[in-house]
KOLSE-708255 format. One record per residue (C-alpha): residue number from 1; residue in three letters; z, x, y. Coordinates in Angstrom, 3 decimals. Example, Ala and Ser with C-alpha at 12.3 -4.5 7.8 and 13.67 -1.06 7.14 Angstrom:
<atom 1; "ALA"; <7.800; 12.300; -4.500>>
<atom 2; "SER"; <7.140; 13.670; -1.060>>
This chain:
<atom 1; "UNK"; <30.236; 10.946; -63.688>>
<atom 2; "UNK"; <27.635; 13.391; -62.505>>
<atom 3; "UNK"; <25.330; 10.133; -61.572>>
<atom 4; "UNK"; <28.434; 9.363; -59.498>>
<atom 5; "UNK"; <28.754; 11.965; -57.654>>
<atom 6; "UNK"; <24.663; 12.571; -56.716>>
<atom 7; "UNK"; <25.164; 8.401; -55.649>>
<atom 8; "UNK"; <27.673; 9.382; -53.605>>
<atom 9; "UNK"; <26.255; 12.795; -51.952>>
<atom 10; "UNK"; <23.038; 10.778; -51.699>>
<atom 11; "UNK"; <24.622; 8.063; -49.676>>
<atom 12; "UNK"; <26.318; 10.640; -47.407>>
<atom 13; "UNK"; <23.407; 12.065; -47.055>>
<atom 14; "UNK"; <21.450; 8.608; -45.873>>
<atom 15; "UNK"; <24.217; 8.206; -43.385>>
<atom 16; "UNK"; <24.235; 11.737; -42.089>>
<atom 17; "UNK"; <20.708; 11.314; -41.204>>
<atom 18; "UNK"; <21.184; 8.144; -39.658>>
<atom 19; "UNK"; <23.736; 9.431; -37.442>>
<atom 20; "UNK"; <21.969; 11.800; -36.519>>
<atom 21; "UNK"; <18.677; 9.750; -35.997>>
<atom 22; "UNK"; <21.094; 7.506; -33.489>>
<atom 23; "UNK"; <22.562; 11.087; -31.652>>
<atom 24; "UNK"; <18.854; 11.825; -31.310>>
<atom 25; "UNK"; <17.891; 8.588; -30.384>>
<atom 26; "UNK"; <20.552; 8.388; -27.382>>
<atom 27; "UNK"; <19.468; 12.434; -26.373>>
<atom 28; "UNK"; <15.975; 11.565; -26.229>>
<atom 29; "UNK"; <16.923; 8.153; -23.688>>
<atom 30; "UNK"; <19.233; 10.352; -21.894>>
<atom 31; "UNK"; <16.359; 12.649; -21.228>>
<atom 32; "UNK"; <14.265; 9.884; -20.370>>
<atom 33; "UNK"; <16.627; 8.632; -17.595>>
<atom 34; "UNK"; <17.093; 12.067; -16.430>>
<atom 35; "UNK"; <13.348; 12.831; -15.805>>
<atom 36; "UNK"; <12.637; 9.458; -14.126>>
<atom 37; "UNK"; <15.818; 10.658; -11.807>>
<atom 38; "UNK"; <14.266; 13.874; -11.437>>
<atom 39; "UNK"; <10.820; 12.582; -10.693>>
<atom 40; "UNK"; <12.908; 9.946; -7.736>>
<atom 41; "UNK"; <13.937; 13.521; -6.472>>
<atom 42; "UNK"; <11.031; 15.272; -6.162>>
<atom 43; "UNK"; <9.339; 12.445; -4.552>>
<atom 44; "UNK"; <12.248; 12.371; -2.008>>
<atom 45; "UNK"; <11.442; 16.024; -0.919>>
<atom 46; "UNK"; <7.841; 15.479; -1.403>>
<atom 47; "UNK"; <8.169; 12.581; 1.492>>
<atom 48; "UNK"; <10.464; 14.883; 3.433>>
<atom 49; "UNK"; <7.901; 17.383; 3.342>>
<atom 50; "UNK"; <4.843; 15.124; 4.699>>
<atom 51; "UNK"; <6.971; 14.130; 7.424>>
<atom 52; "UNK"; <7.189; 17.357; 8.922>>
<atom 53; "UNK"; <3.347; 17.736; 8.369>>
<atom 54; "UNK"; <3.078; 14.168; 9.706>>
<atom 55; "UNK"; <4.836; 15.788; 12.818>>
<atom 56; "UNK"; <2.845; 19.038; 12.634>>
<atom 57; "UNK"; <-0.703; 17.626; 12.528>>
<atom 58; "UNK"; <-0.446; 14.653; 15.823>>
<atom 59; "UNK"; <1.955; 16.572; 18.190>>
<atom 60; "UNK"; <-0.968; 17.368; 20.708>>
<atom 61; "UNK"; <-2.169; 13.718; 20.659>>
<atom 62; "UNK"; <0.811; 11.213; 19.694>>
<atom 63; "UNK"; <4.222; 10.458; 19.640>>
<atom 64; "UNK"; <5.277; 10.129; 16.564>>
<atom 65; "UNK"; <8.530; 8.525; 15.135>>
<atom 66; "UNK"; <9.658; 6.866; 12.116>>
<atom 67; "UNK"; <11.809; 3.632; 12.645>>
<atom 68; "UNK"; <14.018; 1.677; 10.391>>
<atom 69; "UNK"; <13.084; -2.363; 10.334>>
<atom 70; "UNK"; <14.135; -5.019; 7.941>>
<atom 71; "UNK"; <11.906; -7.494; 5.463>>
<atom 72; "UNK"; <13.072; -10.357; 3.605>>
<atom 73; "UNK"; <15.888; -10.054; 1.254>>
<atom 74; "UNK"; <14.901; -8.686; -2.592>>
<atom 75; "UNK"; <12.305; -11.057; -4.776>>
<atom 76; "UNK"; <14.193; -9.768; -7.896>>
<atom 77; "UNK"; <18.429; -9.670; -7.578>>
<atom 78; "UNK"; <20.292; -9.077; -10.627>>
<atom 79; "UNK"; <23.570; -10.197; -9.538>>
<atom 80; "UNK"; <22.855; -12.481; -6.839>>
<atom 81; "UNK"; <26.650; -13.308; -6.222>>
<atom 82; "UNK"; <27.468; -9.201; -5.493>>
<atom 83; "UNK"; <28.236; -8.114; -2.084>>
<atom 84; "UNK"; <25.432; -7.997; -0.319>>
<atom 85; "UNK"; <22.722; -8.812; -2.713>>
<atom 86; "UNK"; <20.915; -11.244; -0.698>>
<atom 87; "UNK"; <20.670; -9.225; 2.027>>
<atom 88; "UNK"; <17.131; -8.119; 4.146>>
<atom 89; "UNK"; <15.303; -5.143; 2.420>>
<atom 90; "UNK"; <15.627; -2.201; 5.291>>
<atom 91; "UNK"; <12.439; -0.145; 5.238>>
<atom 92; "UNK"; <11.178; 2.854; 7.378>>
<atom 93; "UNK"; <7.936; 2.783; 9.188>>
<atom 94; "UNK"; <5.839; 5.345; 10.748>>
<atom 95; "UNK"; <4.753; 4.737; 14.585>>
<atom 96; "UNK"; <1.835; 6.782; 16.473>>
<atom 97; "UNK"; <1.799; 6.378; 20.061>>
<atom 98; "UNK"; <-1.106; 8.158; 21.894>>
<atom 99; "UNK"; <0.018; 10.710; 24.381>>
<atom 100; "UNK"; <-1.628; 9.863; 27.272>>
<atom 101; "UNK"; <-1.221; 5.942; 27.705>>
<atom 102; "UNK"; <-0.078; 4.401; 30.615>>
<atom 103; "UNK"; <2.948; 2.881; 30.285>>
<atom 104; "UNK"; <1.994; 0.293; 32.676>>
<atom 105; "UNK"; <-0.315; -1.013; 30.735>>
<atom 106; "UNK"; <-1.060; -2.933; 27.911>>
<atom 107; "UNK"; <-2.330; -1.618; 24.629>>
<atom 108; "UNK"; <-3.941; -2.744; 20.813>>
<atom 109; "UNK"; <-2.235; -2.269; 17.768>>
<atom 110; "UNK"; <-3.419; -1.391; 14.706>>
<atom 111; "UNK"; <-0.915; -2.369; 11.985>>
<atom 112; "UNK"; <-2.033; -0.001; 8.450>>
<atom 113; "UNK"; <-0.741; -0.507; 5.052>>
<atom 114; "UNK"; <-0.843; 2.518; 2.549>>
<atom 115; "UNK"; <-2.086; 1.838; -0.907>>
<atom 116; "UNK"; <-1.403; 2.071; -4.406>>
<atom 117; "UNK"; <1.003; 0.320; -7.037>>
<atom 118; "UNK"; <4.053; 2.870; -5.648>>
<atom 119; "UNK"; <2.362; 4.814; -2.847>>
<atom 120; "UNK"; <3.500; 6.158; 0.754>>
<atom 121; "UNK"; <2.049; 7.243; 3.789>>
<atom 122; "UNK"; <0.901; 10.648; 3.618>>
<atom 123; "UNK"; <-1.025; 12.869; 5.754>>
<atom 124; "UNK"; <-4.108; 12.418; 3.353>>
<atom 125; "UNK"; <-4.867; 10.178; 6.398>>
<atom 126; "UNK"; <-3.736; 12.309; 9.457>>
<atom 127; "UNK"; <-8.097; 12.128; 10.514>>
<atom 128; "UNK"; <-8.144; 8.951; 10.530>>
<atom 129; "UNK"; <-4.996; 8.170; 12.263>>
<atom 130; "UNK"; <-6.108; 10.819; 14.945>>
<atom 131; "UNK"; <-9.408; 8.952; 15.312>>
<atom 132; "UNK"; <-7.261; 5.093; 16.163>>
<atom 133; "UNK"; <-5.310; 7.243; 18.362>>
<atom 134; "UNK"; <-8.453; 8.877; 20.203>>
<atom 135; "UNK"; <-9.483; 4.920; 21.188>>
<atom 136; "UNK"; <-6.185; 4.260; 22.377>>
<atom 137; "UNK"; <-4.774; 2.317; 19.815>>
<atom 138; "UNK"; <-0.959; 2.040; 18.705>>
<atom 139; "UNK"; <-0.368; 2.432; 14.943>>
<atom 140; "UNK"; <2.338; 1.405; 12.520>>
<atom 141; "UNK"; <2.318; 2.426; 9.004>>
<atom 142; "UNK"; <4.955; 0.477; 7.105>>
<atom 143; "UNK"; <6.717; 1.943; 3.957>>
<atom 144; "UNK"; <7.358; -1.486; 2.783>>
<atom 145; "UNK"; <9.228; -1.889; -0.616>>
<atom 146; "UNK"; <8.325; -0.526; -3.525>>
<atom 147; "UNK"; <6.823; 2.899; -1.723>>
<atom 148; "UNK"; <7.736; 6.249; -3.048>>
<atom 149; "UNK"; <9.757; 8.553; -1.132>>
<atom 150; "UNK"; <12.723; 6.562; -0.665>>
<atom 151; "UNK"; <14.565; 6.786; -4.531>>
<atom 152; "UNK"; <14.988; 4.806; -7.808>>
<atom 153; "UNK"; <16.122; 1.208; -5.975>>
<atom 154; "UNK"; <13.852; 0.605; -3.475>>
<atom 155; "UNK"; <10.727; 1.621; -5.805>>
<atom 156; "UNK"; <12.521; -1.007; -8.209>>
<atom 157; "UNK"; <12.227; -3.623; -4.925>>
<atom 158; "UNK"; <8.383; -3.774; -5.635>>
<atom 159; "UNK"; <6.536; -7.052; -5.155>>
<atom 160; "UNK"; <2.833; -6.733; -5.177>>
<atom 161; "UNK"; <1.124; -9.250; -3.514>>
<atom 162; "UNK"; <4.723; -10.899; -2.523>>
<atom 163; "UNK"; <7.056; -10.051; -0.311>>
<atom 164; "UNK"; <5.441; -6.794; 1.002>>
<atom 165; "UNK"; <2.952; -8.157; 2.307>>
<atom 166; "UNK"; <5.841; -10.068; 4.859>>
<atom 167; "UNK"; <7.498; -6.541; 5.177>>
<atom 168; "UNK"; <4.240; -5.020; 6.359>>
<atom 169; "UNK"; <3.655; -8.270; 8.951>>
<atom 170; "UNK"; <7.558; -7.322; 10.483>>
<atom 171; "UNK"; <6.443; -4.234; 11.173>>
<atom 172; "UNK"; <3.788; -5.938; 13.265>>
<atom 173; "UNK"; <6.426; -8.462; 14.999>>
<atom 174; "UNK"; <8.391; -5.098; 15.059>>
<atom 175; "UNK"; <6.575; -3.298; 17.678>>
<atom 176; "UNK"; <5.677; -6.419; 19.861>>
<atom 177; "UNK"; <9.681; -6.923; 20.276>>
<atom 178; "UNK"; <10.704; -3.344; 20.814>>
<atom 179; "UNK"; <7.817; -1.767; 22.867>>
<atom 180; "UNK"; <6.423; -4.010; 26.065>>
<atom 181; "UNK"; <3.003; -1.489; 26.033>>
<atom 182; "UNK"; <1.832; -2.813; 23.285>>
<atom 183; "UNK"; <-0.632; -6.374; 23.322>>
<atom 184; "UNK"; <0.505; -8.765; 21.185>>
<atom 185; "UNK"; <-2.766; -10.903; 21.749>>
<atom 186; "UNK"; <-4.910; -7.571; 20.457>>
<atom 187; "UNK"; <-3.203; -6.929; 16.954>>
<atom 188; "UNK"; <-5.766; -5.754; 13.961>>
<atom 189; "UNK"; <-4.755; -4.743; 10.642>>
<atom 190; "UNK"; <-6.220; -1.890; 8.718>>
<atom 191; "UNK"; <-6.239; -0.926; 5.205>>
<atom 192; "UNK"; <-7.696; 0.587; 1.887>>
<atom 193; "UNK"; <-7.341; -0.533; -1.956>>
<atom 194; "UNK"; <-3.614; -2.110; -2.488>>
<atom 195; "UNK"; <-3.669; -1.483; 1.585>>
<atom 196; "UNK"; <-6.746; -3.699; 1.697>>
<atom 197; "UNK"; <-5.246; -6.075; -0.312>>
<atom 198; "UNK"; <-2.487; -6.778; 1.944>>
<atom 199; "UNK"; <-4.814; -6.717; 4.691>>
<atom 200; "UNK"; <-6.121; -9.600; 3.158>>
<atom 201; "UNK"; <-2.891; -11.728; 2.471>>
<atom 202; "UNK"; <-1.677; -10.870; 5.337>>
<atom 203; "UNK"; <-4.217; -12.473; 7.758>>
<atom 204; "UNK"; <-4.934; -15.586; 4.916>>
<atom 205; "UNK"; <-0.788; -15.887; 5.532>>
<atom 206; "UNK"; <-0.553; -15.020; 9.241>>
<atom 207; "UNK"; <-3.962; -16.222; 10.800>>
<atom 208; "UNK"; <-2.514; -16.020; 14.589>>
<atom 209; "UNK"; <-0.817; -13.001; 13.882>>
<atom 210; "UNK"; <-3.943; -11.003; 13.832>>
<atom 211; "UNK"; <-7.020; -10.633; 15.717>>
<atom 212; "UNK"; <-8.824; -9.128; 13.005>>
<atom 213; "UNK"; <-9.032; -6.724; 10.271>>
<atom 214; "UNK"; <-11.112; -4.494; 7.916>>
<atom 215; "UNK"; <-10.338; -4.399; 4.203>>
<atom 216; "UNK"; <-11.987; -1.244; 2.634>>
<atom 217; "UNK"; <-11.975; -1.568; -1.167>>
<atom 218; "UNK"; <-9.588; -3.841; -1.774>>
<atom 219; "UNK"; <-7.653; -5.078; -4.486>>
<atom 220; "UNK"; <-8.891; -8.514; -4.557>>
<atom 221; "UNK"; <-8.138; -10.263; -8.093>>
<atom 222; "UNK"; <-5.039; -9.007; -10.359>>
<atom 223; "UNK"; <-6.475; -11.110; -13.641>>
<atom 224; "UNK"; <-9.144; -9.602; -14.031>>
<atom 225; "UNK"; <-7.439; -6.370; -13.534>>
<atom 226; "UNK"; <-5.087; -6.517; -16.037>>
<atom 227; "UNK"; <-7.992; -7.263; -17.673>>
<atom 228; "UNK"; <-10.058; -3.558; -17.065>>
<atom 229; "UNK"; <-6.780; -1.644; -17.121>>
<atom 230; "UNK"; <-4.479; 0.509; -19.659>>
<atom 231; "UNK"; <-0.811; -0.656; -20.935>>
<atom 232; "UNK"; <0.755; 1.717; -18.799>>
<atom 233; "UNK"; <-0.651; -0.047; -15.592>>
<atom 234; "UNK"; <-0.075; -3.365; -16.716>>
<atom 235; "UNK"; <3.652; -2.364; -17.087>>
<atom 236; "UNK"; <3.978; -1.351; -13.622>>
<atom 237; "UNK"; <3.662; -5.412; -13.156>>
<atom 238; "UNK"; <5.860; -7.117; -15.735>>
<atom 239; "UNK"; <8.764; -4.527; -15.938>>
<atom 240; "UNK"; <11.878; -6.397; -15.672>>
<atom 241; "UNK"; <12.581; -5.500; -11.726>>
<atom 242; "UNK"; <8.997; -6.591; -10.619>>
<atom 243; "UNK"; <6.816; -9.558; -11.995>>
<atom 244; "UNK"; <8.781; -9.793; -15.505>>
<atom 245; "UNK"; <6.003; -10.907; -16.806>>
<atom 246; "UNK"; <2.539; -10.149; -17.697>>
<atom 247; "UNK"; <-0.334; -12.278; -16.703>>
<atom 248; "UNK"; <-0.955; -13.503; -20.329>>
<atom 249; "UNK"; <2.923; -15.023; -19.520>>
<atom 250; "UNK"; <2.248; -16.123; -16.401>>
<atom 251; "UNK"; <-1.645; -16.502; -14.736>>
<atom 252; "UNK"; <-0.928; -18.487; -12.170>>
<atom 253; "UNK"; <1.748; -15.906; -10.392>>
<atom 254; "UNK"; <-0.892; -13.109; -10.606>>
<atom 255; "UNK"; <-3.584; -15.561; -8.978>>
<atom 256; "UNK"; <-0.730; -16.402; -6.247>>
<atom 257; "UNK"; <-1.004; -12.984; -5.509>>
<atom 258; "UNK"; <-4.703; -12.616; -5.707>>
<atom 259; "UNK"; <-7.095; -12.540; -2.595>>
<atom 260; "UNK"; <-10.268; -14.165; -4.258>>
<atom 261; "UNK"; <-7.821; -17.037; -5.392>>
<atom 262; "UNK"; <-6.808; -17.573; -1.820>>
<atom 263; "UNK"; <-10.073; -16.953; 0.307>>
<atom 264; "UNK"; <-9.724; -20.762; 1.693>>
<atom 265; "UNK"; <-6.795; -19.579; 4.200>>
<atom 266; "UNK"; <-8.980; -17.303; 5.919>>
<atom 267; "UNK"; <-9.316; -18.049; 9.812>>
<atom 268; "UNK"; <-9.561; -14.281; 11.133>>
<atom 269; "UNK"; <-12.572; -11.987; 11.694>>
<atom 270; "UNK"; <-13.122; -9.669; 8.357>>
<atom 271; "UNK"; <-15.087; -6.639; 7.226>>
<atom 272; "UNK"; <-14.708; -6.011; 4.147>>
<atom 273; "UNK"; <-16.345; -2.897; 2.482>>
<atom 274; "UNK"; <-16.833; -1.746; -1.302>>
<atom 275; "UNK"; <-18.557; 0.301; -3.467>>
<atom 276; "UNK"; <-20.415; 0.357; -6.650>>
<atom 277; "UNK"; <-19.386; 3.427; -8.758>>
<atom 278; "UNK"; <-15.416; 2.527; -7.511>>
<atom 279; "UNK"; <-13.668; 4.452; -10.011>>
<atom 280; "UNK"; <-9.502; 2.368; -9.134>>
<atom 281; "UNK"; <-10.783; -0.924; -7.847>>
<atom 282; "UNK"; <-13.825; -1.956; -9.731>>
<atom 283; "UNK"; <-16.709; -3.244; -7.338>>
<atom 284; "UNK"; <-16.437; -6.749; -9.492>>
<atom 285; "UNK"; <-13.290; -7.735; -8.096>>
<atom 286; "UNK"; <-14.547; -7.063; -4.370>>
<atom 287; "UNK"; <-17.772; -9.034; -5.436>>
<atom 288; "UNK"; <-15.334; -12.142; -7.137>>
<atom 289; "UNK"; <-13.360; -11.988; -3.184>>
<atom 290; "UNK"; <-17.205; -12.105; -1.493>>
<atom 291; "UNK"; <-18.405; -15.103; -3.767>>
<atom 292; "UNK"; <-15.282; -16.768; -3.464>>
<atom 293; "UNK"; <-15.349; -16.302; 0.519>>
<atom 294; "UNK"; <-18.869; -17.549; 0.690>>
<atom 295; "UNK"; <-18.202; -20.450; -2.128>>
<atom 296; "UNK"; <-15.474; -21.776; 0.772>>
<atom 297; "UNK"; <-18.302; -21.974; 3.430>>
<atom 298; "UNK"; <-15.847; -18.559; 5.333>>
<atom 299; "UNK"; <-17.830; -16.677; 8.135>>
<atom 300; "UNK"; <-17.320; -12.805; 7.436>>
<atom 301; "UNK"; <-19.073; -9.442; 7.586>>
<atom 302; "UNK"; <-19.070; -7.065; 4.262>>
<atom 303; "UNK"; <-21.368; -4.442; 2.934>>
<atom 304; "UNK"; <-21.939; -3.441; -0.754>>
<atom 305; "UNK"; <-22.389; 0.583; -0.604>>
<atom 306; "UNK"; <-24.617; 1.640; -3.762>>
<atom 307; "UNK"; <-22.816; 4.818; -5.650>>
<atom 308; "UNK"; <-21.826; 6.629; -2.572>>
<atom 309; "UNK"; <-19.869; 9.760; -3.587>>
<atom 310; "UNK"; <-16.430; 9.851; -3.303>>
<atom 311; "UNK"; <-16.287; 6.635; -4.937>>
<atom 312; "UNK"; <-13.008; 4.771; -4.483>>
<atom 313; "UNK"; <-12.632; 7.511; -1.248>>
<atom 314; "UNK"; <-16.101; 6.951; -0.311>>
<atom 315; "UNK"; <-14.969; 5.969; 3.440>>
<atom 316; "UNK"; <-11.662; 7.610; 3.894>>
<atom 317; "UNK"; <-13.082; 11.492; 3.048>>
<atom 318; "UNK"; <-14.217; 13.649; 6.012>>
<atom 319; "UNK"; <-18.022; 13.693; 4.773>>
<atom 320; "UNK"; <-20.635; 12.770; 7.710>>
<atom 321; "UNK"; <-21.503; 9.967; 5.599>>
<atom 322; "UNK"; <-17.989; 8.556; 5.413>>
<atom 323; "UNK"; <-17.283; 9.104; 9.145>>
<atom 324; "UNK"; <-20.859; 7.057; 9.786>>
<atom 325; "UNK"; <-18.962; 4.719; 8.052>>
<atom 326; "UNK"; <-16.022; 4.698; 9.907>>
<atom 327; "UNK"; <-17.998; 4.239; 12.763>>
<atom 328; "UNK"; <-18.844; 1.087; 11.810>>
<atom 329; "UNK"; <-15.667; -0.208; 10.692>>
<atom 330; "UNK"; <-14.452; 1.503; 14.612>>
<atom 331; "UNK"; <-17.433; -0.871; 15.840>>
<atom 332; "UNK"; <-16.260; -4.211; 14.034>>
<atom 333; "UNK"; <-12.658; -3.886; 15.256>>
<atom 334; "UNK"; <-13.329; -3.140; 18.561>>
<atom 335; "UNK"; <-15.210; -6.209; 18.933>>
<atom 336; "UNK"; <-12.033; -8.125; 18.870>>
<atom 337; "UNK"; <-9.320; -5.543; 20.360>>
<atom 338; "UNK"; <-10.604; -4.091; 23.159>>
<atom 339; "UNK"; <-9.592; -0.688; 22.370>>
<atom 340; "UNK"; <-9.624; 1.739; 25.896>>
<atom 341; "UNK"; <-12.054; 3.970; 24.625>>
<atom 342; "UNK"; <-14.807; 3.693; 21.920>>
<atom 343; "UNK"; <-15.692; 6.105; 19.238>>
<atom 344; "UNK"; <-19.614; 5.976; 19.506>>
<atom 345; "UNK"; <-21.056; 8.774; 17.782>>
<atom 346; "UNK"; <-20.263; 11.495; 14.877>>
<atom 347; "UNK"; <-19.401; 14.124; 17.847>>
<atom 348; "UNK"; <-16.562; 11.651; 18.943>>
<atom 349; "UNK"; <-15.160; 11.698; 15.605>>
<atom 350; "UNK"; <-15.076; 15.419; 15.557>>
<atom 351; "UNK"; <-13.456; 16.428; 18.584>>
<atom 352; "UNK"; <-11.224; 13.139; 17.551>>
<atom 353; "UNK"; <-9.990; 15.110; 14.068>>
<atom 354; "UNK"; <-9.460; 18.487; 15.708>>
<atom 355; "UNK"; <-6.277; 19.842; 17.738>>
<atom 356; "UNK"; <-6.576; 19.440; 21.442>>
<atom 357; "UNK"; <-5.797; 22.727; 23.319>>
C-alpha cells in the first residue's frame, strides 16, 4: 500500500512539473513576442526622432520631405487569397531638394540606398547628403521594405537582393514623374555595403535607368557570406517571411541575388571601392565582384584601400582621409551627371558640412 501511494504522489509529482514546465514554456514565448513588439516600438520612435533631426540638420540648404510611393506587391504572402494581399508594398522615401535651384531648370539625381540587413536612413549621413546637395544634386533615399522604423510587417516584407532592389529603382521613376526639375537623362545611384549592393543590381537590372553609380563596400556574394557569418545572421535570411531557406537549401536563390554571380549585365559606368581590414563586408567578396567583372571582359574603375581606419566606415566618416576619398567618388560621378557645381578640394567639403548663416 505505502508503494502505492509514493507511485501515485510520484506521478503527480511528474505531471505537476510538466505543467508547469509547459506554463513556463508559454511565459517565456509570451515574453519573447512581447520584447520583439517592444523592440518594433522603440524603433518606431527612434525613426520619428531622426526625422526631426533629418529636418533640423538641412533646413538652411534643402527642402526636405518624406513621400509615400509604392513597389511591387509582397515576395512572401501567406494567404494570398485575403483582401488585399497581392497588393503594391507602400514605402516612404526621403527627398532633399537644394534650396537655391532654379526651378527652370533641369537638375541630376542621385538616387541612395541605406544599408544593412534591416536598416533606415539616418542622419549618420546628414555630411554627406549636405555635400550632393552643395553640387546641386537632387537626392532620394528610399526606405524600401524590410527597413526599420516602420513596425513588425513591413520589416517581415524583407527581400534582400529581390524585390527591394525594384522598390529602390521606383523611387527613381518616382521623382522623374512627380517633379519636372529633375533630369531624367542625368540619374546616378549611390550607395554603401547592402546600399552598394543594390547599387549594383540595380544598374545590372536597369542599365538605361542610370547614368552611373559608385558602390562603396558592397555586399557582393551572399554564399560565401553565409559562409564567414554566425547563425544568428544566417537566420535573418531563411526565416519563414524572407528567403525560407538557407543557402545549403537553396544556392542558386542566394547567387540570384548575388552581384559577382551577375557581373555579365553590367552596361553602366562603376566605381566600386573596398577595403582590406573591412570588419561587415569582408574585402574577399568585393575582390570575387572585381575578378568576376574583369573575367566578363566589363570596363570599370575600383580601388583596393589597404587597412584604412575606420574599416567598413573607412569612406563615410568625417576624417580628411575619408573626405579625400569622397572627393574622388564626387569626381567619378560627375563625369557622367553634370552636377552644377563641383566639389574640388577638402575646403569645399567643409564649408559643404557646416550650417550656412
Amino acid at each position: 500500500m505505502k508503494k502505492l501511494v509514493i507511485l501515485a504522489a510520484m506521478v503527480v509529482l511528474s505531471a505537476y512539473a510538466e505543467a508547469q514546465s509547459t506554463d513556463n514554456a508559454a511565459v517565456i514565448e509570451h515574453l519573447k513576442q512581447a520584447n520583439e513588439e517592444l523592440n518594433h516600438r522603440l524603433d518606431v520612435l527612434q525613426k520619428m526622432v531622426d526625422d526631426v533631426l533629418w529636418f533640423d540638420r538641412l533646413s538652411d540648404v534643402a527642402f526636405v520631405d518624406k513621400v509615400y510611393m509604392y513597389g511591387p506587391p509582397p515576395a512572401v504572402v501567406k494567404n494570398p487569397t485575403a483582401m488585399g494581399a497581392n497588393n503594391p508594398v507602400k514605402f516612404w522615401s526621403y527627398v532633399f531638394i537644394p534650396r537655391d535651384m532654379d526651378y527652370n531648370k533641369k537638375y541630376p539625381l542621385l538616387v541612395f540606398p541605406h544599408g544593412g540587413v534591416h536598416g533606415d536612413f539616418t542622419t549618420y549621413y546628414t555630411h554627406i547628403v549636405r555635400e550632393m546637395l552643395a553640387q546641386g544634386y537632387i537626392v532620394v533615399a528610399p526606405e524600401y521594405r524590410g527597413s526599420t522604423g516602420y513596425g513588425k510587417g513591413f520589416y517581415e516584407k524583407i527581400d534582400y537582393g529581390g524585390l527591394e532592389v525594384e522598390d529602390v529603382d521606383a523611387s527613381r521613376a518616382y521623382m522623374i514623374e512627380n517633379y519636372e526639375f529633375v533630369d531624367a537623362d542625368r540619374v546616378g545611384i549611390i550607395g554603401w555595403s547592402h546600399g552598394g549592393m543594390i547599387s549594383l543590381l540595380n544598374i545590372f537590372d536597369h542599365p538605361k535607368s542610370y547614368k552611373c553609380a559608385y558602390a562603396g563596400v558592397p555586399v557582393s556574394d551572399l554564399i560565401a557570406r553565409m559562409g564567414y557569418y554566425t547563425d544568428d545572421y544566417r537566420d535573418l535570411y531563411s526565416a519563414d517571411y524572407h528567403l525560407g531557406k538557407t543557402a545549403y537549401q537553396n544556392v542558386e536563390e542566394y547567387k540570384r541575388r548575388s552581384p559577382a554571380w551577375n557581373t555579365h549585365k553590367l552596361q553602366t559606368p562603376l566605381l566600386i571601392h573596398t577595403n582590406t581590414n573591412d570588419d561587415d563586408v569582408n574585402v574577399l567578396e568585393v575582390e570575387h565582384l572585381i575578378k568576376s567583372l574583369k573575367a566578363d571582359g566589363k570596363t570599370f574603375e575600383y580601388e583596393i584601400y589597404k587597412d584604412m581606419p575606420g574599416g567598413h566606415s573607412f569612406d563615410r566618416i568625417d576624417t580628411k582621409a575619408a573626405k579625400e576619398i569622397r572627393l574622388k567618388v564626387y569626381k567619378f560621378l560627375a563625369q557622367y551627371l553634370n552636377p552644377p557645381k563641383q566639389l574640388k578640394s577638402l575646403s569645399d567639403i567643409n564649408r559643404a558640412a557646416y550650417r550656412q548663416k
